[in-house]
OpenMM code with the backbone's topology and positions (N, CA, C; nanometers):
from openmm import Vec3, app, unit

residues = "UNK UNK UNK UNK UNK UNK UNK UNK UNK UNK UNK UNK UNK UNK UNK UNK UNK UNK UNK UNK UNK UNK UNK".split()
positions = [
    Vec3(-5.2516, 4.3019, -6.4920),
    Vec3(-5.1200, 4.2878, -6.4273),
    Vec3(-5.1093, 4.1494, -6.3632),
    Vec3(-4.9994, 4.0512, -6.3555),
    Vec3(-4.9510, 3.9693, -6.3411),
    Vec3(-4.9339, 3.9779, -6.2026),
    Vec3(-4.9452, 3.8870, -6.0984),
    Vec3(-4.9197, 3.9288, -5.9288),
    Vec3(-4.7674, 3.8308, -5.9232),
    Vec3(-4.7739, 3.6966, -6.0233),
    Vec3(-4.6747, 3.6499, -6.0478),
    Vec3(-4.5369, 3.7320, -6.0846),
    Vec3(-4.5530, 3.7728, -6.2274),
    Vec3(-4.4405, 3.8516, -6.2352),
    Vec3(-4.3920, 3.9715, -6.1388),
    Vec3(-4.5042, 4.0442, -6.0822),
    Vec3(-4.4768, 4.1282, -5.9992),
    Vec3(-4.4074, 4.1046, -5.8964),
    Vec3(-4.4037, 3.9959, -5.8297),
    Vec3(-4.3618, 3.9414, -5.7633),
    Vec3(-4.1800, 3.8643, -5.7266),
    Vec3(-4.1757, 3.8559, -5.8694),
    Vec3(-4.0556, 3.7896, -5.9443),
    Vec3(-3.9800, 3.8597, -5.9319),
    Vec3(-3.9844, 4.0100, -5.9733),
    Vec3(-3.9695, 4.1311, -5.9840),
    Vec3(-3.8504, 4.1492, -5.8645),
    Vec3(-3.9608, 4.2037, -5.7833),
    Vec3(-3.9099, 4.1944, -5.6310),
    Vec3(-3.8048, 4.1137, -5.5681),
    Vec3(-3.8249, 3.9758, -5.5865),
    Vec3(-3.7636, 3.8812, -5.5466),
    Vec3(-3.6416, 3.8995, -5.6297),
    Vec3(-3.6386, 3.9140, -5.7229),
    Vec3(-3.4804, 3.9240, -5.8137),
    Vec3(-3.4545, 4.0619, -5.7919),
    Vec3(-3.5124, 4.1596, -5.7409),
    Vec3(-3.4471, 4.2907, -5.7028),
    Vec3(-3.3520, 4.2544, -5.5948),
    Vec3(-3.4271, 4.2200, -5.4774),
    Vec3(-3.3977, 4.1777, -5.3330),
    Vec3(-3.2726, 4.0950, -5.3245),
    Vec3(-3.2627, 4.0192, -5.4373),
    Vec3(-3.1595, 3.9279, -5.4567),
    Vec3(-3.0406, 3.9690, -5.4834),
    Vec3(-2.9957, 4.0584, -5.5998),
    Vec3(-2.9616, 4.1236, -5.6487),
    Vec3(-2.8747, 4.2588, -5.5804),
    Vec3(-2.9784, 4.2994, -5.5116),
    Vec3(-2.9458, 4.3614, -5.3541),
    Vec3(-2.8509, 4.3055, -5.2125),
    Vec3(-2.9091, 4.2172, -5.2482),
    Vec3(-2.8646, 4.1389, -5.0702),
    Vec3(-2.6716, 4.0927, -5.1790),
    Vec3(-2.7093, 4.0085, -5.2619),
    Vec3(-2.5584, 3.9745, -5.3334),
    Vec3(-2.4366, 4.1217, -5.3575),
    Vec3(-2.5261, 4.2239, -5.4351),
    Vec3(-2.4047, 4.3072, -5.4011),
    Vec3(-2.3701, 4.3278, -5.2932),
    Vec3(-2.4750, 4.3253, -5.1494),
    Vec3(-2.4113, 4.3961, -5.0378),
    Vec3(-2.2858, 4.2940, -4.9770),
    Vec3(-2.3178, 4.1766, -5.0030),
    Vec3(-2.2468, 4.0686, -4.9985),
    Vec3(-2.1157, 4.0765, -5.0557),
    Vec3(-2.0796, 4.1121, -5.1926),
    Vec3(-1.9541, 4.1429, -5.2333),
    Vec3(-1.9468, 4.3173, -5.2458),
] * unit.nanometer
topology = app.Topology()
chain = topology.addChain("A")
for resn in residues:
    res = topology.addResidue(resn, chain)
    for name in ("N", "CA", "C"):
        topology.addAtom(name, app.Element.getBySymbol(name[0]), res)
């Protein structure tokens, strides 16, 4: 397992998250 991608993961979840709550 990748700690990189795992990571990426997250970070574009979080993102993804925070922007819809945003619109």
């Amino acid at each position: 397992m990748q700690e990189t991608s795992f990571a990426e993961c997250i970070v574009l979840r979080l993102t993804y998250v925070v922007n819809f709550l945003k619109f």
